[in-house]
DSSP file (Angstrom, degrees, kcal/mol; ACC not computed):
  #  RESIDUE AA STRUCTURE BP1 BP2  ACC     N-H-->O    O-->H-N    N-H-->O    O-->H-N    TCO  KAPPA ALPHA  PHI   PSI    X-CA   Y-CA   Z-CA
    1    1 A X              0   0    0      0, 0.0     2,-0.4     0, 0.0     3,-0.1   0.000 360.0 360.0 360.0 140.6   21.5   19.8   22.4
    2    2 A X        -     0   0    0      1,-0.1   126,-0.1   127,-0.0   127,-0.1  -0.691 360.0 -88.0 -73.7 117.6   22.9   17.7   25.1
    3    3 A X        -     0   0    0     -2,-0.4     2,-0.3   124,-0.3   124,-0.2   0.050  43.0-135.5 -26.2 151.6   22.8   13.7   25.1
    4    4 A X        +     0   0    0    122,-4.1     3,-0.1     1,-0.1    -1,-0.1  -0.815  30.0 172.3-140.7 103.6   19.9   12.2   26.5
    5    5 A X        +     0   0    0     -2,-0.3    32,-1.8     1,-0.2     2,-0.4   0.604  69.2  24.3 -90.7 -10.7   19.9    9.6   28.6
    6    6 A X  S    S+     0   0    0     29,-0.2     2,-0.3    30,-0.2    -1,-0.2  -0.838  75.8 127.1-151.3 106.1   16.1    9.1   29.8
    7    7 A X  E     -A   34   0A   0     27,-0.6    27,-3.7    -2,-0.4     2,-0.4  -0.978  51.5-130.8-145.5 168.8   13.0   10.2   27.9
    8    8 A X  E     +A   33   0A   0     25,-0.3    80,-3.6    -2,-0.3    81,-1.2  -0.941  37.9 167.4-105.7 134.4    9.7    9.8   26.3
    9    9 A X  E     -Ab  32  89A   0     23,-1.8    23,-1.0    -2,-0.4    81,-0.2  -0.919  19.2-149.6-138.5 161.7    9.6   11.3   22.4
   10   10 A X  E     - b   0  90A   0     79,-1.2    81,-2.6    -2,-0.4     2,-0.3  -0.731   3.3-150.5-114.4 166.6    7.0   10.8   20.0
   11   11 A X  E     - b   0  91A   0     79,-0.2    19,-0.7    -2,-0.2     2,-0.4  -0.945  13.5-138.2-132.0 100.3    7.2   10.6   16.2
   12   12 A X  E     +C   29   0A   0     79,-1.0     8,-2.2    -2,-0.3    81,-0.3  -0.517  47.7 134.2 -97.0 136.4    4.7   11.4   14.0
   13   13 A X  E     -CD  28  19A   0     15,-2.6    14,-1.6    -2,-0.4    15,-1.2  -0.591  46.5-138.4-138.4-151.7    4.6    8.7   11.1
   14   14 A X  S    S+     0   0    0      4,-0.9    -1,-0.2    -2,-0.2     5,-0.1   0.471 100.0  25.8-137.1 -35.4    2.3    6.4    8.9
   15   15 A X  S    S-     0   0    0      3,-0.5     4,-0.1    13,-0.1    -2,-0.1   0.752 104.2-108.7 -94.2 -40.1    3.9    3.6    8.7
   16   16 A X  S    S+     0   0    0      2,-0.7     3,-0.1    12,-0.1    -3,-0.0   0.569 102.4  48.5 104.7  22.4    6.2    3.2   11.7
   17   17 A X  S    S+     0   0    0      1,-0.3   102,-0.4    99,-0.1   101,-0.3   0.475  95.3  59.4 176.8  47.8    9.2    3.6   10.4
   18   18 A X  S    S-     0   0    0     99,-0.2    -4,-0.9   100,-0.1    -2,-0.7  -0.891  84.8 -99.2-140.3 156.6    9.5    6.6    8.3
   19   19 A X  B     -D   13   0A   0     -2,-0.2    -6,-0.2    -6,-0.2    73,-0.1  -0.410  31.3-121.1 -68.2 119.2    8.9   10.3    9.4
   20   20 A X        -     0   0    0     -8,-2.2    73,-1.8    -2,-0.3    74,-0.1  -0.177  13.9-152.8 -47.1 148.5    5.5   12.1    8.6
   21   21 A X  S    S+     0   0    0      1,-0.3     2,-0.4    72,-0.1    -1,-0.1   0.614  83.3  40.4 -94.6 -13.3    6.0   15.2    6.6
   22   22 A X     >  -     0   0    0      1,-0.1     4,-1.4    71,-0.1    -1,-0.3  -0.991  62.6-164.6-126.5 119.0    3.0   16.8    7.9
   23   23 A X  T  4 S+     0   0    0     71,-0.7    72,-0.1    -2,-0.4    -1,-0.1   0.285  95.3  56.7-109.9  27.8    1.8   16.6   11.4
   24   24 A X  T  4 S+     0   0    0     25,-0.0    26,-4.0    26,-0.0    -1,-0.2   0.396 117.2  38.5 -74.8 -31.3   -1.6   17.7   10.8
   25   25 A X  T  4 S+     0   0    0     24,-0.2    -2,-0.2    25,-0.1    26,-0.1   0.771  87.0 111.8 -81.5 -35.4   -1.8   14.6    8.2
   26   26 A X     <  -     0   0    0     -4,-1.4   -12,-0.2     1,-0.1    21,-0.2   0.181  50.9-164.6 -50.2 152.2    0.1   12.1   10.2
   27   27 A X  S    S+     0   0    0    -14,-1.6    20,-1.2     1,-0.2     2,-0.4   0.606  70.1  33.1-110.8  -7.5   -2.4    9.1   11.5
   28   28 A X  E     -CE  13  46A   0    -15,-1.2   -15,-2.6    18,-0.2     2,-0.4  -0.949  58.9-150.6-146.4 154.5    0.0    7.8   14.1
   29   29 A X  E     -CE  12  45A   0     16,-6.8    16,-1.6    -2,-0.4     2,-0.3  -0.793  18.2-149.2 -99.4-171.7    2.9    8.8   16.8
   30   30 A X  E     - E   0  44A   0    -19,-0.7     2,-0.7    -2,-0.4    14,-0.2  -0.945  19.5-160.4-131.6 111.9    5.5    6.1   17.5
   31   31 A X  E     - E   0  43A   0     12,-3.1    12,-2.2    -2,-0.3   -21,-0.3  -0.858   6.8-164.8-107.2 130.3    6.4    6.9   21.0
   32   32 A X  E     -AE   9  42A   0    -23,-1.0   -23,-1.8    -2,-0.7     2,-0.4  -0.670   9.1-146.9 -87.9 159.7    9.8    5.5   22.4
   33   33 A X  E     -A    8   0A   0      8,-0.6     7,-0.9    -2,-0.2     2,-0.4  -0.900  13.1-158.8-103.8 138.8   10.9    5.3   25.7
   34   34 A X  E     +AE   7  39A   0    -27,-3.7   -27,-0.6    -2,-0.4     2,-0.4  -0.919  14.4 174.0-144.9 144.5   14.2    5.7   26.4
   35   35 A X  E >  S- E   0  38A   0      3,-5.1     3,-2.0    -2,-0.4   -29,-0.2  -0.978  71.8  -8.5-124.6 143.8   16.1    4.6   29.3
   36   36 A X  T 3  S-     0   0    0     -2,-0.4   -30,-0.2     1,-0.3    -1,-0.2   0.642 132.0 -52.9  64.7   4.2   20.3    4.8   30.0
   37   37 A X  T 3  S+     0   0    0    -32,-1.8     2,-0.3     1,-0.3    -1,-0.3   0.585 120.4  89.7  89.5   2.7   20.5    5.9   26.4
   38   38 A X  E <  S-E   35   0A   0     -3,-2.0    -3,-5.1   -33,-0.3     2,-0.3  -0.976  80.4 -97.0-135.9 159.4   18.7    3.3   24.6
   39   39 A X  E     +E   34   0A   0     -2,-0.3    -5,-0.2    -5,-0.2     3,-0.0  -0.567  38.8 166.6 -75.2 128.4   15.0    2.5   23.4
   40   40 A X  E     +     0   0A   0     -7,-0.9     2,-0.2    -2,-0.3    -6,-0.1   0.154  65.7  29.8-131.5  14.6   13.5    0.2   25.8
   41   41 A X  E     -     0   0A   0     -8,-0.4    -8,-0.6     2,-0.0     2,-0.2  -0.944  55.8-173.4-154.0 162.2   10.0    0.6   24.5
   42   42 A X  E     +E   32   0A   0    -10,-0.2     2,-0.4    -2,-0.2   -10,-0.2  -0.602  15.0 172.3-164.1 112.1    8.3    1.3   21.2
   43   43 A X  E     -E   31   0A   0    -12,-2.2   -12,-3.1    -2,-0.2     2,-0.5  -0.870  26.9-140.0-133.0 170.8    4.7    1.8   21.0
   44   44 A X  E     -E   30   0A   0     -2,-0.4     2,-0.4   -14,-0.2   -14,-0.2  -0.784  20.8-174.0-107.7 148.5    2.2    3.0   18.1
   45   45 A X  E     -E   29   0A   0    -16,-1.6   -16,-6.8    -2,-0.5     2,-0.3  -0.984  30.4-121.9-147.6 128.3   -0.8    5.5   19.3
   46   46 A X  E     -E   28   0A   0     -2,-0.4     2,-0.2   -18,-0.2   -18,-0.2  -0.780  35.0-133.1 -88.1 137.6   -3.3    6.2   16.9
   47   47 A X        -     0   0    0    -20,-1.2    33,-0.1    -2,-0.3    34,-0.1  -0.602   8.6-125.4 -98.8 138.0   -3.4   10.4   16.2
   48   48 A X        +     0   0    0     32,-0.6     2,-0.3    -2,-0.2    -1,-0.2  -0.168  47.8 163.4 -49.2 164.6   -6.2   12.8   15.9
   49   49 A X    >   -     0   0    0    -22,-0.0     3,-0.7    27,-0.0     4,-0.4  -0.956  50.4 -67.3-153.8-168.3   -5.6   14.6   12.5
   50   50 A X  T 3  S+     0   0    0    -26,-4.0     3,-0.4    -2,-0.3     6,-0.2   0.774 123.2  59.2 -65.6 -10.7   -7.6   16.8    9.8
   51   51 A X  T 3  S+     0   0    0      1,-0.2     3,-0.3   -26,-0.1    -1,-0.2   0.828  95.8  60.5 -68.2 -29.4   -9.9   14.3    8.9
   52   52 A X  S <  S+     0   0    0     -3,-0.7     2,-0.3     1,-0.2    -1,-0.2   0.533 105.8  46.5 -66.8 -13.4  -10.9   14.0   12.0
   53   53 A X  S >  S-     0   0    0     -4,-0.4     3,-1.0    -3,-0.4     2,-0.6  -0.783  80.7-177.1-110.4  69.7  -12.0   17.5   12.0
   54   54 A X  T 3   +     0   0    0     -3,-0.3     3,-0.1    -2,-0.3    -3,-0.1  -0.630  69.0  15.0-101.3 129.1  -13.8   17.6    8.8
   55   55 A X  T 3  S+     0   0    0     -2,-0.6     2,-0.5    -5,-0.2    -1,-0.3   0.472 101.5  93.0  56.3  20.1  -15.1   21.0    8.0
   56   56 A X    <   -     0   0    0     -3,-1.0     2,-0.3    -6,-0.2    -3,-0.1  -0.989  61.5-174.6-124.7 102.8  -13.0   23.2   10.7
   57   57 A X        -     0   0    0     -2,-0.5    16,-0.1     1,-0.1     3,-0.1  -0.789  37.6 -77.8-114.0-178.3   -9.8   24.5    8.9
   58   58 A X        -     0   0    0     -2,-0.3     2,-0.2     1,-0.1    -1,-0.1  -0.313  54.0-114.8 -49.5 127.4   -7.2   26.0    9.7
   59   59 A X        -     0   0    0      1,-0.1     9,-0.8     7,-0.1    10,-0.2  -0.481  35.1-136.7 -18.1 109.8   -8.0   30.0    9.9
   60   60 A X        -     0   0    0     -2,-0.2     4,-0.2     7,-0.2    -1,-0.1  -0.017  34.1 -53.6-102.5-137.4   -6.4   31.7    7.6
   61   61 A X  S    S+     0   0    0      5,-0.1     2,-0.2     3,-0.1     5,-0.2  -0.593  86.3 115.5 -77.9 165.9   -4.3   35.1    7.5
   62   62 A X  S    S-     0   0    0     -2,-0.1     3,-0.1    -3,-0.1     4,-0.1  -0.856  82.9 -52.5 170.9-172.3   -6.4   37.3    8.8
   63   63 A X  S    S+     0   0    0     -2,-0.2     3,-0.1     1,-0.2    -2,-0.1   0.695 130.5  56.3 -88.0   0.9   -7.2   39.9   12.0
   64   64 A X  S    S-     0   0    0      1,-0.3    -1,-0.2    -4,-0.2     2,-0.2   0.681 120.4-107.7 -98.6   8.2   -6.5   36.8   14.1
   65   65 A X        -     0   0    0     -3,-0.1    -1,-0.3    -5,-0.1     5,-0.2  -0.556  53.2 -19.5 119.5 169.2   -3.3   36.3   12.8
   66   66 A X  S >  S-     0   0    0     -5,-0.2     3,-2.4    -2,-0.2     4,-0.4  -0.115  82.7 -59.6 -70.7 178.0   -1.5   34.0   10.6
   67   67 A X  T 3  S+     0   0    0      1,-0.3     2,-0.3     2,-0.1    31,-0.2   0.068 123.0   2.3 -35.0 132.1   -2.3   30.2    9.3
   68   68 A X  T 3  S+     0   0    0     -9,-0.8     6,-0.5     1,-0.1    -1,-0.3   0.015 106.2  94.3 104.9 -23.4   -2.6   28.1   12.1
   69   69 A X    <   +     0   0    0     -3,-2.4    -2,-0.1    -2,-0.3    -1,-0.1   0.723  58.1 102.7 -86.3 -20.2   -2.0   30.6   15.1
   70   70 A X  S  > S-     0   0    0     -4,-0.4     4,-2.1   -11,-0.2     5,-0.1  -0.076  84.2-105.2 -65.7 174.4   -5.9   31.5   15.9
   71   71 A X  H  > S+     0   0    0      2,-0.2     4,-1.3     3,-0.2    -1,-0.1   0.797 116.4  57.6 -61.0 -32.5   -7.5   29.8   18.9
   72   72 A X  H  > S+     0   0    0      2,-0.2     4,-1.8     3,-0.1     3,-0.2   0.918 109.2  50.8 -66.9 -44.3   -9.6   27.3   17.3
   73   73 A X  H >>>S+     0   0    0      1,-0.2     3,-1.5     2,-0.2     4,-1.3   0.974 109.7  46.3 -49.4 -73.6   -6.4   26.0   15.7
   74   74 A X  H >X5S+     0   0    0     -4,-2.1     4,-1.2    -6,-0.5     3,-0.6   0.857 110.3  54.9 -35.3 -36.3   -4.4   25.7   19.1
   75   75 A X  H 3X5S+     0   0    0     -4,-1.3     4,-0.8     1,-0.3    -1,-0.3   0.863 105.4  53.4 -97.1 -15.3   -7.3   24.0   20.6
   76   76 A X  H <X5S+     0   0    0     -4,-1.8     4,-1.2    -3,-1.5    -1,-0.3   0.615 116.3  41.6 -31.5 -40.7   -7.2   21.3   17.5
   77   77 A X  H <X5S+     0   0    0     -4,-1.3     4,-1.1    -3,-0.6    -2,-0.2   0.499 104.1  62.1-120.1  22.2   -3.8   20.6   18.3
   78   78 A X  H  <<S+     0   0    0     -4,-1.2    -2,-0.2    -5,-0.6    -1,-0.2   0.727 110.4  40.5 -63.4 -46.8   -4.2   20.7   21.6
   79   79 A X  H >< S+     0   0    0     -4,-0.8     3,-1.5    -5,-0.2    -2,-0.2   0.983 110.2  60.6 -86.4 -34.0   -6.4   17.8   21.2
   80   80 A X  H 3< S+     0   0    0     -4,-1.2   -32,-0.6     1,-0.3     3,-0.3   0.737 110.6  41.0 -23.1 -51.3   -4.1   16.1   18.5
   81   81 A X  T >< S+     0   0    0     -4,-1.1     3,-1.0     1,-0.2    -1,-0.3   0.124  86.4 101.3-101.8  29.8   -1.4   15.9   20.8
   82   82 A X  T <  S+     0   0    0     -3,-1.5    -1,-0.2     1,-0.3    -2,-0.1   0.570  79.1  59.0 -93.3  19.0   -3.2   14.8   24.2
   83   83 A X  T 3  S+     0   0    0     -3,-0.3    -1,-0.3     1,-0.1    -2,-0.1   0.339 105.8  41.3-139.0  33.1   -2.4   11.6   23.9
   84   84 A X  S X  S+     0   0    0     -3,-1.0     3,-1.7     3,-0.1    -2,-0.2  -0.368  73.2 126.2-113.4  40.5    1.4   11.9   23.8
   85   85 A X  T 3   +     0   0    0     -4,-0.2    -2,-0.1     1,-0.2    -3,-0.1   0.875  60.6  65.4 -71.8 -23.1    1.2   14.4   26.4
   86   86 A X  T 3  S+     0   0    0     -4,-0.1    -1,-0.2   -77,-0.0   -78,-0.1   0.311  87.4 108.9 -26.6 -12.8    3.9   12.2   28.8
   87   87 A X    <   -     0   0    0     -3,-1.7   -78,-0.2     1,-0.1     3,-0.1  -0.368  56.6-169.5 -61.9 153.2    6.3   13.1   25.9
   88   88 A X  S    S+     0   0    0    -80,-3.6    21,-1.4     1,-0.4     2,-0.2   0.580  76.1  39.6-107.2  -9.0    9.0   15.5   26.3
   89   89 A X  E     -bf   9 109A   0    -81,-1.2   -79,-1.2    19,-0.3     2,-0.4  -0.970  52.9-168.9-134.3 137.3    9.7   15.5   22.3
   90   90 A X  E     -bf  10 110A   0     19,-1.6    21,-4.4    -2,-0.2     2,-0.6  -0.996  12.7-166.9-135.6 118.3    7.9   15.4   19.5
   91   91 A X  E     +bf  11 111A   0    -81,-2.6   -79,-1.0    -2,-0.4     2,-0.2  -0.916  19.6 146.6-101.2 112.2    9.7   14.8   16.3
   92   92 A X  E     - f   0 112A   0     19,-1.5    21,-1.4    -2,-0.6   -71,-0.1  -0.881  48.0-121.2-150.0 149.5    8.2   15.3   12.7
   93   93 A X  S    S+     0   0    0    -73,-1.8     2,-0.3   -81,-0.3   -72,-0.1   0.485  92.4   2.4 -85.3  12.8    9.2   16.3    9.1
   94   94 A X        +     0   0    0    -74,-0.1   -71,-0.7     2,-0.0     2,-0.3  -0.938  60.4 153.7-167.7 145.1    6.9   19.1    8.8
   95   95 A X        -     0   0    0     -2,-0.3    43,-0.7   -73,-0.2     5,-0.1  -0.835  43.8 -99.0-166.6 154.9    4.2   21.1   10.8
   96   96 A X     >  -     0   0    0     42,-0.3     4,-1.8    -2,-0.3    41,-0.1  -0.126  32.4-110.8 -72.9-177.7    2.9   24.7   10.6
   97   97 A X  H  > S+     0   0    0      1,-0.2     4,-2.2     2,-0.2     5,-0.1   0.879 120.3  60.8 -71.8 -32.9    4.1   27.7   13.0
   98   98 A X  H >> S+     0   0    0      1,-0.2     4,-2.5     2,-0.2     3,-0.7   0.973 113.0  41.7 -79.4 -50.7    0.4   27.7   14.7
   99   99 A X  H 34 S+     0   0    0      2,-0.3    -1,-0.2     1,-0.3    -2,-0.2   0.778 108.1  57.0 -59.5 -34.3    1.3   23.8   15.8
  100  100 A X  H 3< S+     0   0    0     -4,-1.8     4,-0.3     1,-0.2    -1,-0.3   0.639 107.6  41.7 -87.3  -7.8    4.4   24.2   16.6
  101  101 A X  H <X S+     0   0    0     -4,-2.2     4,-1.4    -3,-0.7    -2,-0.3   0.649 108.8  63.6 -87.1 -24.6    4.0   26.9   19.4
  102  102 A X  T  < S+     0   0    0     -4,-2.5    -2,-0.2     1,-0.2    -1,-0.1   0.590 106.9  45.6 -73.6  -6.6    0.6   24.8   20.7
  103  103 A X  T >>>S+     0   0    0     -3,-0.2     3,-2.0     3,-0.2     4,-1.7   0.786 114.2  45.7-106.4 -10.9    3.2   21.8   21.6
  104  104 A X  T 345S+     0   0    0     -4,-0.3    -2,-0.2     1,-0.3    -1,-0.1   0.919 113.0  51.5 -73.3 -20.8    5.8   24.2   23.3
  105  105 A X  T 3<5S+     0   0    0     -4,-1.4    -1,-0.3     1,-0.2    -2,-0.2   0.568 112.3  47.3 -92.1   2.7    2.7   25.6   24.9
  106  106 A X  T <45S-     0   0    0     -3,-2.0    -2,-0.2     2,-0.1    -3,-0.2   0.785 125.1 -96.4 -95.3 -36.4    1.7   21.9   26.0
  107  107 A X  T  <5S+     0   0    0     -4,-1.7    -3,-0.2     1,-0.3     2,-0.2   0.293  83.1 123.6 148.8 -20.3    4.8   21.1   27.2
  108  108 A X      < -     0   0    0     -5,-1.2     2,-1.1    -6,-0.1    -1,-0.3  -0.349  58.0-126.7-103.5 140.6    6.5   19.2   24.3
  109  109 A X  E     -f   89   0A   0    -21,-1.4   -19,-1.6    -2,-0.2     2,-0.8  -0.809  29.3-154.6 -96.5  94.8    9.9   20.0   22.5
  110  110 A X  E     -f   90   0A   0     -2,-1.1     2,-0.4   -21,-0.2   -19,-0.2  -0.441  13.7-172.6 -75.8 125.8    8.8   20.1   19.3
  111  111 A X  E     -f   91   0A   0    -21,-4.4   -19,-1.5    -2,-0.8     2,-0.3  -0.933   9.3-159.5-126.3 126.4   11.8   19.3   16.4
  112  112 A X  E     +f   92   0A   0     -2,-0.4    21,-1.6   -21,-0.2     2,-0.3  -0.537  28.8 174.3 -92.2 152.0   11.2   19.6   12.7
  113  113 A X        -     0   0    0    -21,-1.4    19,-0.1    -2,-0.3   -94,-0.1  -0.818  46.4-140.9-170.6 130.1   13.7   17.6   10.8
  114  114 A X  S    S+     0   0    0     -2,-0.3    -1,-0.1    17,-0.2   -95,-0.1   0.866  71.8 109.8 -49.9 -41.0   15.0   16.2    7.5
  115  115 A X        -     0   0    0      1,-0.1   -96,-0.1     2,-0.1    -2,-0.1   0.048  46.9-175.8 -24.3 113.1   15.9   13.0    8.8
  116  116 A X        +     0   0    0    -98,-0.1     2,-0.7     1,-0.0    -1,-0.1   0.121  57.4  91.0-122.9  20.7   13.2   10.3    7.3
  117  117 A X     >  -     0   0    0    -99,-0.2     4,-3.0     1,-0.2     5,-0.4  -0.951  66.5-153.0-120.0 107.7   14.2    7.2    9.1
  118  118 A X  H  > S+     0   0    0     -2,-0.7     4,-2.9  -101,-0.3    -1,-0.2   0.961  99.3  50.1 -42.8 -63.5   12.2    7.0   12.4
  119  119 A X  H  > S+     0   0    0   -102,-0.4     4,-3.2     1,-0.2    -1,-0.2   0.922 110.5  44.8 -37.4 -54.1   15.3    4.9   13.8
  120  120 A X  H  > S+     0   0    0      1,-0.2     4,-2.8     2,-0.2    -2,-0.2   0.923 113.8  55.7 -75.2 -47.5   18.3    7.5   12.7
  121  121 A X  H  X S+     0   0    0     -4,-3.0     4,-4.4     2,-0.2    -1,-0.2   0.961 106.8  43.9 -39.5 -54.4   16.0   10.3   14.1
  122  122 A X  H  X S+     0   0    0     -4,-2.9     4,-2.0    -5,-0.4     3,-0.4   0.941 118.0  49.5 -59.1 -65.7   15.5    8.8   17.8
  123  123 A X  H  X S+     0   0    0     -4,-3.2     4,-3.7     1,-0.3     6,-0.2   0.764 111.5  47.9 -22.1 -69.2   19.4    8.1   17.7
  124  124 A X  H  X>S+     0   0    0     -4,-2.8     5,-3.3     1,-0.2     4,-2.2   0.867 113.6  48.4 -43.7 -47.4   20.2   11.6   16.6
  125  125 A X  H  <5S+     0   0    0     -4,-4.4    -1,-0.2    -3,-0.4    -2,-0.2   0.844 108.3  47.0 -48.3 -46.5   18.2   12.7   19.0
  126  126 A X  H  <5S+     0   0    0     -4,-2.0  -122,-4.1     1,-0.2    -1,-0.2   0.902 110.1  64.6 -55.8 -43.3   19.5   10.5   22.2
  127  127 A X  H  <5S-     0   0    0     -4,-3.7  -124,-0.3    -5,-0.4    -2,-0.2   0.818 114.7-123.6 -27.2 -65.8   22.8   11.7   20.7
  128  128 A X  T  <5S+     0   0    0     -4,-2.2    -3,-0.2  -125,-0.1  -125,-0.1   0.461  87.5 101.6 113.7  16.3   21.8   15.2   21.5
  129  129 A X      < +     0   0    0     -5,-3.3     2,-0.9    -6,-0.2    -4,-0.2   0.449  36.8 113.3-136.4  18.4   22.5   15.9   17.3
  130  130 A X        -     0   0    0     -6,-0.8     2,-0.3    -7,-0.1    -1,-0.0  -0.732  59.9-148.4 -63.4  95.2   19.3   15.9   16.0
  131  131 A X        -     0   0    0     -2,-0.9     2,-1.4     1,-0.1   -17,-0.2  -0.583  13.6-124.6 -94.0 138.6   18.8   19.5   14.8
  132  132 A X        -     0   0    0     -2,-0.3     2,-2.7     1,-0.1     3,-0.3  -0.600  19.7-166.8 -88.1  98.1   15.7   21.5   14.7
  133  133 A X    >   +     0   0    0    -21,-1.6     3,-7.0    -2,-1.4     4,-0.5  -0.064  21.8 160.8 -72.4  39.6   15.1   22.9   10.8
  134  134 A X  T 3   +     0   0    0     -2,-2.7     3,-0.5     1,-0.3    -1,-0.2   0.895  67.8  81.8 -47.9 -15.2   12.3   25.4   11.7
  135  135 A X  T 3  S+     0   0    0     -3,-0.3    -1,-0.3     1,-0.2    -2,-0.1   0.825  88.2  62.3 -42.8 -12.4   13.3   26.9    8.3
  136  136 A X  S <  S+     0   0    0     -3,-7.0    -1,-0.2     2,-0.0    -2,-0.2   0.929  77.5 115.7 -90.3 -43.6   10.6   23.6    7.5
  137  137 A X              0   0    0     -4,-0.5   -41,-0.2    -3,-0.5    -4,-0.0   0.277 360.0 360.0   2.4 150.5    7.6   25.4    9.5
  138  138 A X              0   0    0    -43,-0.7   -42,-0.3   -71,-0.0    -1,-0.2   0.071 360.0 360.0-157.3 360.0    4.6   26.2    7.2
């Protein structure tokens, strides 16, 4: 990945400054701005999650496919992420497969990552050395 001098990313966290492991659980993003290569904004957006959908899970495997993948899923985290849709990145420690093709199919670079410091994350990322762990998918 290249340095990156001007974006919007999100973060999915609870606290607001350590990294969600789950971004079906997470209750917030923390969306940065970044301008020239540094954060020049930092705001909190409260998240959609599975409580909010309380008795619709996840599909499991099945004739529509595996965990996450069906259409009622996609359109769950379709609505989960529509209010960092102005992001180009979405960073998290954890998310299933089904979630992580609905944000490439909004728009959104989705990056799974060990990295549990919200700060060191963005950096790596602006850096352009943030690496994407899909081995972390579920």
């Amino acid at each position: 990945m290249n340095p990156v001098d001007n974006a919007t990313i999100a973060v999915i966290t609870d606290d607001s400054n350590t990294i969600s492991q789950h971004f079906g659980r997470a209750t917030y993003y923390l969306v940065a701005t970044i301008e020239n290569g540094q954060i020049v904004k930092r705001e909190m957006r409260s998240k959609l999650g599975h409580s909010h959908f309380a008795g619709q899970h996840h599909a499991g495997q099945g004739p529509t496919g595996p965990h996450g993948l069906d259409t009622d899923s996609h359109n769950k985290h379709l609505q989960m992420s529509e209010v960092i849709n102005d992001c180009q990145a979405l960073i998290c420690g954890g998310m299933g497969g089904g979630a992580y093709q609905s944000m490439q199919a909004r728009g959104i670079r989705p990056i799974v990552t060990d990295i549990t410091d919200i700060d060191q994350a963005i950096l790596a990322y602006i850096e352009g050395k943030i690496v994407d762990k899909i081995e972390r998918l579920h």
